[in-house]
RODO-2510 file (C-alpha; in nm, 4 decimals, decimal comma):
residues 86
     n   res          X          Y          Z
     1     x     0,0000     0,0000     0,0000
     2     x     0,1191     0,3479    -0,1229
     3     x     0,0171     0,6620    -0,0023
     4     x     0,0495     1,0585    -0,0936
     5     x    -0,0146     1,3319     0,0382
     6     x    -0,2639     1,5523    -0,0556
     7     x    -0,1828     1,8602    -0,2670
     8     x    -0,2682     2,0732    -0,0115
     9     x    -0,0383     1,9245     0,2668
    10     x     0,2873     1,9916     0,2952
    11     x     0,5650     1,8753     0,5008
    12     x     0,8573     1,9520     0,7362
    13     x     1,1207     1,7725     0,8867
    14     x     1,2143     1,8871     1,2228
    15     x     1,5208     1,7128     1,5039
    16     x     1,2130     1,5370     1,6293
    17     x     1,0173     1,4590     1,3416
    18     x     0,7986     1,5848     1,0964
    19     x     0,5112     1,8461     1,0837
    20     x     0,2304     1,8222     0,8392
    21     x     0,0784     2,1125     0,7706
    22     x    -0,3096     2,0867     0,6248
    23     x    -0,2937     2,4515     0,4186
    24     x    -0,6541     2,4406     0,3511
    25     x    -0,7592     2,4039     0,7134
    26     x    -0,5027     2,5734     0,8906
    27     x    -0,3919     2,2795     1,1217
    28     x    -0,1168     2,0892     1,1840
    29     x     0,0306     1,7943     1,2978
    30     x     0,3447     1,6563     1,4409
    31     x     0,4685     1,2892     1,4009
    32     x     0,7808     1,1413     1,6453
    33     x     1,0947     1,0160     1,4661
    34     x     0,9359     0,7115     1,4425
    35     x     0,5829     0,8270     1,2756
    36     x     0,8117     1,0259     1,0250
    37     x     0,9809     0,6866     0,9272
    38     x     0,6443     0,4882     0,8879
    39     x     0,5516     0,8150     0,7081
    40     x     0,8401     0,8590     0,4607
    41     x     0,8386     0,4787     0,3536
    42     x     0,4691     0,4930     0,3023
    43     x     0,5095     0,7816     0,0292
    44     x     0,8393     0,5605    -0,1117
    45     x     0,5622     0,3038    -0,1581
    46     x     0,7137     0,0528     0,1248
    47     x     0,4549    -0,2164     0,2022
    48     x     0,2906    -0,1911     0,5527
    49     x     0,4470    -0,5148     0,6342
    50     x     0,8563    -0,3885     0,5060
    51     x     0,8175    -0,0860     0,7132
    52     x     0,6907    -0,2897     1,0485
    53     x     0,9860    -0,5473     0,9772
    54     x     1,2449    -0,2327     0,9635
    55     x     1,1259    -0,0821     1,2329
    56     x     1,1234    -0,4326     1,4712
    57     x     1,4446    -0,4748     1,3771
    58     x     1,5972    -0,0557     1,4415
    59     x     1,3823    -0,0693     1,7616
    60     x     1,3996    -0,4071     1,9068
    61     x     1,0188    -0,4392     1,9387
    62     x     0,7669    -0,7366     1,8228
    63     x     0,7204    -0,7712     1,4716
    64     x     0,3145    -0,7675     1,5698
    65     x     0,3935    -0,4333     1,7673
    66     x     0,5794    -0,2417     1,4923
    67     x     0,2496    -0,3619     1,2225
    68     x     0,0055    -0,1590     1,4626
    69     x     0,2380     0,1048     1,4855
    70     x     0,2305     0,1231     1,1166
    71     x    -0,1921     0,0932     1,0777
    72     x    -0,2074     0,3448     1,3480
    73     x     0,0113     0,5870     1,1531
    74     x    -0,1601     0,4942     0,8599
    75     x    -0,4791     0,5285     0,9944
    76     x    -0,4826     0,8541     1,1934
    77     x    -0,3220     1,0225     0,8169
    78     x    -0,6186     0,9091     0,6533
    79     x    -0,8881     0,9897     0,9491
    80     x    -0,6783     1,3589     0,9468
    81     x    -0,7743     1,3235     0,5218
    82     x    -0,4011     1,4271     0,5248
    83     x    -0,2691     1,0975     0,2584
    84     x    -0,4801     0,9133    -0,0297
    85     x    -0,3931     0,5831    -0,0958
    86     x    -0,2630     0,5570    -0,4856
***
């Protein structure tokens, strides 16, 4: 699963993350370090499951607790109508 942003949303790194800014509605949103990973390899068109096995591994977590990371992540972007899947 791929996702993008909308047009409308742009995007900042920061030392502790990212911010996503939603232009049209004036509000914002900051992920942790590790959001901004799930988020970055979701918009290089990682699968779910690559992203959750990367981050197990960097993080020494479950392999079941890094894929509800991810669908969290994924989830709250499209709840915030911030990313459309392609």
């Amino acid at each position: 699963m791929s996702i993008r942003l909308r047009p409308d949303v742009s995007l900042a790194e920061t030392p502790d993350g990212t911010v996503l800014l939603d232009q049209a509605k004036g509000r914002y949103w900051q992920l942790n370090a590790t959001g901004a990973r799930i988020l970055r390899r979701l918009l290089d068109g990682h699968s779910p499951e690559e992203i959750a096995r990367a981050i197990a591994a960097g993080c020494g977590i479950g392999l079941d607790r890094a894929l509800r990371d991810v669908d969290l992540v994924t989830e709250q972007l499209d709840r915030a109508g911030l990313a459309v899947s392609r």
